[in-house]
C-alpha positions in Angstrom: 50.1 57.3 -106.3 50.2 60.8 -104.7 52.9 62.6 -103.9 54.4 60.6 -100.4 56.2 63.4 -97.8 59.6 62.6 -96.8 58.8 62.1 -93.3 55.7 59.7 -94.0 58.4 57.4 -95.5 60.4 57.8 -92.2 57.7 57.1 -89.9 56.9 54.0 -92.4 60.1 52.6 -91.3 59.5 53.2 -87.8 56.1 51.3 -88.0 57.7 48.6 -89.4 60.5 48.2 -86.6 57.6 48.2 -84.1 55.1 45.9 -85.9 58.4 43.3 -86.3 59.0 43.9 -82.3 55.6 42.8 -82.2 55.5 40.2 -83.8 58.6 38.5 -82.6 56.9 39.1 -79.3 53.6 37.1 -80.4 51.6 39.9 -80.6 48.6 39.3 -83.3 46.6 42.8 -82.9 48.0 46.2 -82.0 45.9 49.9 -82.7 46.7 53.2 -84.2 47.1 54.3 -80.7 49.7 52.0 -79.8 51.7 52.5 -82.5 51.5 55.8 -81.6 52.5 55.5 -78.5 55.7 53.3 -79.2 56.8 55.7 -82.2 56.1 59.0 -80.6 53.6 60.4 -82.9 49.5 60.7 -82.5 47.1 58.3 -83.7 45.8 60.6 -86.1 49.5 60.8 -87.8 49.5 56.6 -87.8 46.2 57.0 -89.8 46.8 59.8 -91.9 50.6 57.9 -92.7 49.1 54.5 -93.7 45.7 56.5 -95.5 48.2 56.7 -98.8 48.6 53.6 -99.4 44.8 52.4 -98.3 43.2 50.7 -95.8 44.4 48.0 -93.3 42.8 48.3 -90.3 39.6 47.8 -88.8 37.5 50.0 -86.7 37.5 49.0 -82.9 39.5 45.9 -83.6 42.8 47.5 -85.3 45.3 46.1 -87.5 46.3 42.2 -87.8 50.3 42.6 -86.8 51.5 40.2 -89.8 49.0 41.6 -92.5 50.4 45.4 -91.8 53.6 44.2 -91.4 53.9 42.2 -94.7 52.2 45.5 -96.3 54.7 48.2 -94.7 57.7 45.8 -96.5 55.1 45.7 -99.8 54.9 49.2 -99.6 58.9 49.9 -98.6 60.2 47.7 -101.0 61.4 44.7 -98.7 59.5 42.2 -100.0 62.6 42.1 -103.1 66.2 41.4 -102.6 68.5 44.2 -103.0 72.0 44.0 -104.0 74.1 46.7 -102.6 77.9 47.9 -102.8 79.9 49.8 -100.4 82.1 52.7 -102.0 84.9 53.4 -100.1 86.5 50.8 -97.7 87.7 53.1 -94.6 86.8 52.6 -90.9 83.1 53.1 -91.8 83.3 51.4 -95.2 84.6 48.3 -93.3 82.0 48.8 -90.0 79.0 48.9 -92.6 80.6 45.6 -94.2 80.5 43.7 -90.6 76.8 45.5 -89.9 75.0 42.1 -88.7 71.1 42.9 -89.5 71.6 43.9 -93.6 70.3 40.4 -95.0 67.3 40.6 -92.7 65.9 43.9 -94.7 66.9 41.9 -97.8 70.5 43.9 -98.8 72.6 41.4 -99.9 76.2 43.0 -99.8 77.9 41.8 -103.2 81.0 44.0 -103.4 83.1 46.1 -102.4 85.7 49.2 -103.8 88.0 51.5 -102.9 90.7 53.8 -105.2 93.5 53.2 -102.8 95.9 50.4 -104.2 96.9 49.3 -100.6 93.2 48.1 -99.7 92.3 46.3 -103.5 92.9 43.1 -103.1 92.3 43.1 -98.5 89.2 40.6 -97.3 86.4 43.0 -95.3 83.3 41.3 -94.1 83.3 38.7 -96.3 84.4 40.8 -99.4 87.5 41.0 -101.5 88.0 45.1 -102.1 88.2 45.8 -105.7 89.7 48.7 -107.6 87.0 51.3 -108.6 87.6 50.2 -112.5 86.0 46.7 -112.1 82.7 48.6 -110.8 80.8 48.9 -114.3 81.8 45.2 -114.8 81.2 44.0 -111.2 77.6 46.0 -111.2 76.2 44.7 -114.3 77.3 41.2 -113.5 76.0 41.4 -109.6 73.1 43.4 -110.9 73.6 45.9 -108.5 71.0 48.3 -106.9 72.0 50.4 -104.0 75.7 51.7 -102.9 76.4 52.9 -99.8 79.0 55.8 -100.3 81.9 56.2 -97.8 83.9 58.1 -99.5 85.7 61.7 -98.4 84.1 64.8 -99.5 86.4 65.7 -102.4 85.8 62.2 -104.3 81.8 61.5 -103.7 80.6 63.5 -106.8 82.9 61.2 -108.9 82.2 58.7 -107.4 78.6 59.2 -107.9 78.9 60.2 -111.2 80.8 56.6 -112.1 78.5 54.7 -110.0 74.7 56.3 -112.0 77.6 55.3 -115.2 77.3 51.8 -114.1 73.8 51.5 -113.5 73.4 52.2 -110.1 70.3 53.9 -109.4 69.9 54.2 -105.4 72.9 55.9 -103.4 73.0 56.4 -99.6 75.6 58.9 -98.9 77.8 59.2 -96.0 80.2 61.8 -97.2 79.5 65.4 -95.8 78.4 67.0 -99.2 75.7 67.7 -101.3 75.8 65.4 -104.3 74.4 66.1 -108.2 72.6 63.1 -109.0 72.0 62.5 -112.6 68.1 61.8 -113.4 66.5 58.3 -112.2 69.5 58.0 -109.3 67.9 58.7 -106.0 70.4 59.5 -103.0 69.6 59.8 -99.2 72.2 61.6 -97.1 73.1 59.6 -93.9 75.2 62.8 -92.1 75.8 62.2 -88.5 77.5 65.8 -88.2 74.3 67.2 -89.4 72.2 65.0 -86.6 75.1 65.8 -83.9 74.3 69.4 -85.2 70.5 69.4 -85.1 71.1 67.9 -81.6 72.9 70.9 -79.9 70.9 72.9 -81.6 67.8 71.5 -79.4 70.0 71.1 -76.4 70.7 74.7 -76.9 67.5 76.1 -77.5 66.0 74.0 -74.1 69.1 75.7 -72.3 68.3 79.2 -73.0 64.7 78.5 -72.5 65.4 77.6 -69.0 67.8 79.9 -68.5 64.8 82.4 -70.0 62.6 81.2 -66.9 65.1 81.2 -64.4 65.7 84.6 -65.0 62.2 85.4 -65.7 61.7 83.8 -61.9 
């Protein structure tokens, strides 16, 4: 398989989220250009996006909702269970535990850990929190694939180093930091700072482009 962009993977995910819209609608067909439409890209990024994996569609009659559909989760991985973790049981660790749409993707949350000794042992979302020295044990025995890491700054390296220890080999990080992932542990950074950030940025940059016209007026 070549090489797959970052972003393709993105846009895979949006395609998905429309074609399940879709189908819980009772839609059996849709186009490129629809898709495009309803995920803000062109058709030609649709087709060149779904190109790397092969063909699906067909010309003048477009794709069958449920066939691209059941590919896109092929193709993402969501046609497996997944067995996930949370690492670090604050306010987020706890929201992520109540998050209702998880089992739907196919995560199945198995456990839960935190360091502190006041929240091993408390009931989140289903969960007993345990210490972070039952997570080798409790990974091999849940067969764990995937933590989500809510930990502060100063302890997600650790924390990451312990979890690859265990066998861990998918991590998606909330903590504001760049982590070093050993080799064969992949890691996606969810930073809402850095998407507040890349926010004002654009908010700023339409701002002084207006402010560029009025004065240019």
């Amino acid at each position: 398989m070549p090489h797959i962009p970052s972003a393709t993977v993105s846009r895979l995910v949006t395609y998905l989220r429309i074609l399940t819209e879709l189908r819980e609608r009772g839609v059996e067909r849709t186009a490129s250009d629809d898709l495009a439409r309803d995920a803000h890209v062109s058709a030609f990024q649709v087709r060149k996006d779904l190109a790397y994996f092969g063909r699906f569609g067909t010309r003048g009659a477009g794709y069958v909702v449920e066939t691209l559909q059941d590919e896109l989760r092929r193709i993402l991985g969501l046609d497996r269970p997944w067995n996930a973790a949370i690492v670090g049981m604050g306010r987020l660790g706890g929201a992520l535990a109540d998050y209702p749409n998880m089992d739907a993707y196919g995560f199945s949350l198995r456990a839960a850990f935190d360091s502190d000794p006041a929240k091993v042992g408390s009931a989140v979302g289903g969960l007993t929190v345990q210490p972070m020295s039952d997570l080798a044990e409790t990974a091999k025995r849940e067969s764990l694939d995937i933590a989500l890491l809510t930990v502060p700054a100063e302890a997600a390296q650790t924390a990451t180093e312990a979890l690859a220890a265990a066998g861990v080999r998918g991590i998606l990080n909330f903590a504001p930091v760049v982590l070093d992932a050993p080799s064969g542990v992949h890691v996606e950074s969810a930073d809402f700072l850095a998407g507040l950030t890349r926010v004002s940025y654009y908010l700023h940059a339409n701002l002084a482009e207006h402010d560029g016209a009025s004065v240019a007026g």
